[in-house]
C-alpha positions in Angstrom: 0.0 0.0 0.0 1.3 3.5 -0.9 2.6 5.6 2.2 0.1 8.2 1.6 -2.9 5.7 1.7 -1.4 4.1 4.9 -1.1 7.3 6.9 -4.6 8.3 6.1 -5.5 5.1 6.8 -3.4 5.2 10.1 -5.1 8.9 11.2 -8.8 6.8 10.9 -7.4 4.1 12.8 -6.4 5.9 15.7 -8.9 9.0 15.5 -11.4 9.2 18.6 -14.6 8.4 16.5 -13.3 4.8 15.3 -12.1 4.2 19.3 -15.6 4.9 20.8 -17.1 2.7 18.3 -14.8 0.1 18.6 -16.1 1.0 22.6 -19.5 0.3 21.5 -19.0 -3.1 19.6 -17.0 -4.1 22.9 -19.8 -3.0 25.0 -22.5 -4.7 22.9 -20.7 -7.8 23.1 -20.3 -7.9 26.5 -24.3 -7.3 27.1 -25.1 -10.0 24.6 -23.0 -12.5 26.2 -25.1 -11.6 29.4 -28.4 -12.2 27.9 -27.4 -15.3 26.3 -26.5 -17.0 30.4 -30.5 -17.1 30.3 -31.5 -20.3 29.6 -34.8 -18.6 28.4 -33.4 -16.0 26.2 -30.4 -18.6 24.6 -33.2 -21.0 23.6 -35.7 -18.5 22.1 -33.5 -15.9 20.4 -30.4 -18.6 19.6 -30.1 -17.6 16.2 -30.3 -14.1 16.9 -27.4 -14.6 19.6 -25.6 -16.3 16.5 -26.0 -13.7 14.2 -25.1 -11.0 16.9 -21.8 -13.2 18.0 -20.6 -13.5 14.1 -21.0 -10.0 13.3 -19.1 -8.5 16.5 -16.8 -11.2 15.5 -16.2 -10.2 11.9 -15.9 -6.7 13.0 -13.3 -7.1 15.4 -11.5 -9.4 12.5 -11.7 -5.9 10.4 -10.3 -4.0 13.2 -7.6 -5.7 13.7 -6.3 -6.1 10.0 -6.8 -2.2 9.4 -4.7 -1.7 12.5 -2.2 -3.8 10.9 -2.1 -2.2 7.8 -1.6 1.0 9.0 0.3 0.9 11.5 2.5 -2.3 9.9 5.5 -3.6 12.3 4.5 -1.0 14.5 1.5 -3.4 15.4 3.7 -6.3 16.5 5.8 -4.4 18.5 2.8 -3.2 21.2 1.7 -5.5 23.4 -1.2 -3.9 23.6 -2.0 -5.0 20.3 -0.8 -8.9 21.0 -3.5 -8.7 23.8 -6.1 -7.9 20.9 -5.1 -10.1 18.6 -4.5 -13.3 20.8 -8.2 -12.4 22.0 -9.3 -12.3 18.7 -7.4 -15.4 17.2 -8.3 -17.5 19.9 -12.6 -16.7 19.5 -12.0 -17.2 15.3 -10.9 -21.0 16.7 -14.0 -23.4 15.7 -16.1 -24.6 18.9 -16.4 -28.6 18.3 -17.0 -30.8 20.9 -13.1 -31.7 22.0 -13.0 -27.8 21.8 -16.2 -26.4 23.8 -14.4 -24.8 26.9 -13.0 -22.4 24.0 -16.7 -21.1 23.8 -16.1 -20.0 27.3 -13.2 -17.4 25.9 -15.7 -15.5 24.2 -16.2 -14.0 27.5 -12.5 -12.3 27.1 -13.5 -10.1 24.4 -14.8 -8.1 26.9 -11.3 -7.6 28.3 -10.3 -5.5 25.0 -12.0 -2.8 26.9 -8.6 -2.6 28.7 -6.8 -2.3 25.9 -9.0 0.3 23.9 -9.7 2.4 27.1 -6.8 4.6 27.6 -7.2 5.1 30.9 -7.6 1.4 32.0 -4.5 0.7 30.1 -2.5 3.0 32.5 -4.0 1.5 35.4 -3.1 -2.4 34.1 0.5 -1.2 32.9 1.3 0.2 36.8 0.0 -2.7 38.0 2.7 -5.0 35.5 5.3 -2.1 36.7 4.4 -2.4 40.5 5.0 -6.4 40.2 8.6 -5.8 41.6 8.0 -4.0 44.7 4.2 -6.0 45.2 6.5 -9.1 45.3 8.1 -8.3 48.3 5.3 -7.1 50.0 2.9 -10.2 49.2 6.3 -12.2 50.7 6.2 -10.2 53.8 2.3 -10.8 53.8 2.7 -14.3 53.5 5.1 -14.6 56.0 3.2 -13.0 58.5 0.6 -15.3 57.8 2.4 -18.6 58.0 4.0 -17.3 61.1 0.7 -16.6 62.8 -0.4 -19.6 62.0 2.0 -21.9 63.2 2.1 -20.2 66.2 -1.8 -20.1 66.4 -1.5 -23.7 66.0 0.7 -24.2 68.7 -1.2 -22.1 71.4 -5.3 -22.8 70.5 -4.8 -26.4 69.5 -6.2 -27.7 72.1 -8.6 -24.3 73.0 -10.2 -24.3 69.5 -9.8 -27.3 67.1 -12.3 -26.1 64.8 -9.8 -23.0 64.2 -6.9 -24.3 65.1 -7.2 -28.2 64.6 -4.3 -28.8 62.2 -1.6 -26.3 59.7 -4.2 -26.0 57.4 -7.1 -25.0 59.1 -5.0 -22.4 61.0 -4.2 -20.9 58.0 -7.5 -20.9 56.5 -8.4 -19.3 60.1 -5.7 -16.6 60.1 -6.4 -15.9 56.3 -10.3 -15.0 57.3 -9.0 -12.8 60.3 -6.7 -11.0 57.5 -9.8 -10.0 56.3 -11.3 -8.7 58.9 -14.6 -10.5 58.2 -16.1 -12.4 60.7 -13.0 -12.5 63.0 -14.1 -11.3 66.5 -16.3 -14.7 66.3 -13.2 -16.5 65.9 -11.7 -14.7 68.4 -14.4 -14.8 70.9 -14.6 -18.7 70.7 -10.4 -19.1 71.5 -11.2 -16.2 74.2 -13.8 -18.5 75.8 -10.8 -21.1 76.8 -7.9 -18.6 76.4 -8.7 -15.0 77.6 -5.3 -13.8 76.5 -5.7 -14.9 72.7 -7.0 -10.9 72.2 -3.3 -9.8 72.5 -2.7 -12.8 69.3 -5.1 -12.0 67.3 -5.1 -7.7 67.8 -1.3 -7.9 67.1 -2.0 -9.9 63.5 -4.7 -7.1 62.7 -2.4 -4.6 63.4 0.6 -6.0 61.8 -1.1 -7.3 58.5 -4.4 -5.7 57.9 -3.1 -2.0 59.1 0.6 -1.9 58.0 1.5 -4.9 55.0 -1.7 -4.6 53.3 -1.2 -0.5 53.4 2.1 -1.3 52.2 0.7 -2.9 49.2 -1.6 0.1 48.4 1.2 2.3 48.9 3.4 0.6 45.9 0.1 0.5 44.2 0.0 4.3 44.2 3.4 4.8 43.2 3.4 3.2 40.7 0.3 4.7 39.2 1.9 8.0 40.1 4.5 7.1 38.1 2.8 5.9 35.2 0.9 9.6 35.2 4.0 11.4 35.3 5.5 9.2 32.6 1.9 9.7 30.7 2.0 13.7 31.2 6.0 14.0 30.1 4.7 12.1 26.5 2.2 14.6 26.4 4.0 17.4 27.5 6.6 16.6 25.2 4.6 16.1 22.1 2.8 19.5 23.1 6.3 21.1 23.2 7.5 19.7 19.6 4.1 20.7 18.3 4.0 24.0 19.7 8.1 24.4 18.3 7.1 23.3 14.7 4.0 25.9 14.7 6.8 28.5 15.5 9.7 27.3 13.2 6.9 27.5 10.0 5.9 30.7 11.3 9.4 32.1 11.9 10.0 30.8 8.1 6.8 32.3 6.8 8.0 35.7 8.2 11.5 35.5 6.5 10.5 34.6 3.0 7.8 37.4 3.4 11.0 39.8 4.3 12.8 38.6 1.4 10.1 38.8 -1.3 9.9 42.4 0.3 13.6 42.9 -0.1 13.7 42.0 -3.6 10.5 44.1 -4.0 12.2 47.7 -3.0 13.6 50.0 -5.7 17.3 51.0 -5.2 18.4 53.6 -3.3 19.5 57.1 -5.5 22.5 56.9 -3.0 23.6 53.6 -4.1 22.9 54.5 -8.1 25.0 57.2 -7.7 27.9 55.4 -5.9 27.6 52.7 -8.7 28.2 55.2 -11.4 30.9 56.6 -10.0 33.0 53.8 -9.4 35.2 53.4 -12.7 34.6 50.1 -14.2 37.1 47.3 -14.6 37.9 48.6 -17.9 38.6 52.1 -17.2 41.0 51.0 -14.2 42.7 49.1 -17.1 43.3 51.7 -19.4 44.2 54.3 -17.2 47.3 51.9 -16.2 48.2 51.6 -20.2 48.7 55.4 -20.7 51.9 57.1 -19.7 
């Protein structure tokens, strides 16, 4: 394809109207695979269903091979766009009866909303760049919660076997008191027996729910912080080029106006004068000849 047809081509791909429709088909798909969980609605409108699956389908077929002809290895080298087409490739595979749990990854096409949605895709990219520091921090979680539960096990074994029976059940236990849900029940049954277990199970609050979790939202933020900035300096700096181009044309506009105004003017009387008397190169020459 010619380079002028693939940039105009390119400008329609990315423009704003062709995103929120691409929005739309997303978000039609998404309500249609809703309706069709009825049992009702899947039996009495099937073919409808159908017809409404292959067209979003064919559409996001057409989506994806204009992106790739515009934007050509440009496409391959996003992952963004590997996201998109992986989604799509894998709903074009034909549902048979070895392959009927890939019916179920029709559901995915929904995801593409991440991808399409600027704004999600910030959000999902600072999570990918927060991995780093959330892997320490879920370590740290996780070792607070093996720790409490060993030692739970050791002390309520005998006080609350229900909670405390075994390794396992005392860390299913001490997972559920992580959260916060339901836990002064727990605690009030081992208090029952052991009057002292509120000084356990307040300094596992405190420790994981107030301080490790927070410490997970914390590298949370900062990275989204960081993905903003990182969003704003693009921005900022393709304001900045734009706004220097604007001025280099306009600075250039100005100068060849000057010129063509330059070459406009008559000359000066002053310089005619000056240029008539100034002997020419022949008179200088024969002045030299005569004795």
């Amino acid at each position: 394809m010619p380079v002028f047809h693939r940039e105009r081509l390119r400008v329609f791909v990315d423009a704003p109207v062709f995103q929120r429709a691409v929005i739309a088909v997303i978000a039609l798909n998404g309500i249609a695979l809703g309706l069709e969980t009825s049992p009702e609605l899947a039996e009495r409108h099937a073919t409808a269903f159908l017809v409404i699956d292959r067209v979003i389908l064919a559409v996001f077929v057409v989506e994806i091979l204009l992106r790739i002809v515009a934007h050509g290895k440009a496409f391959f080298r996003d992952p963004w766009s590997w996201f998109d087409l992986i989604i799509v490739g894998v709903a074009l595979v034909p549902a048979s009866e070895s392959l009927s749990i890939l019916r179920l990854f029709r559901f995915l096409r929904v995801l593409r909303l991440i991808s399409v949605v600027p704004g999600m895709r910030r959000v999902v990219s600072a999570l990918f760049a927060a991995i780093p520091g959330l892997a320490s921090a879920v370590v740290l979680l996780l070792l607070s919660l093996y720790m409490a539960s060993v030692i739970g096990e050791q002390l309520f074994r005998e006080a609350a076997p229900q909670y405390f029976g075994d390794l396992g059940q005392s860390l299913f236990t001490m997972f559920t008191v992580l959260t916060v849900e339901n836990w002064p029940q727990v605690a009030e049954d081992v208090m029952a027996k052991e009057p002292l277990a509120w000084i356990f199970f307040a300094t596992f609050i405190v420790i994981t729910a107030f301080f490790v979790l927070n410490l997970l939202i914390g590298v949370i933020v900062s990275a989204m912080e960081a993905e903003v900035n990182a969003q704003r300096w693009k921005d900022d700096q393709a304001l900045e080029l734009e706004q220097h181009t604007a001025v280099m044309n306009e600075i250039r506009a100005l100068s060849e106006k000057v010129d063509r105004l330059a070459a406009g003017l008559p000359v000066p009387v002053d310089a005619r004068r000056a240029g008539s008397d100034t002997p020419s190169e022949g008179d200088r020459c024969s002045c030299r000849r005569d004795p």
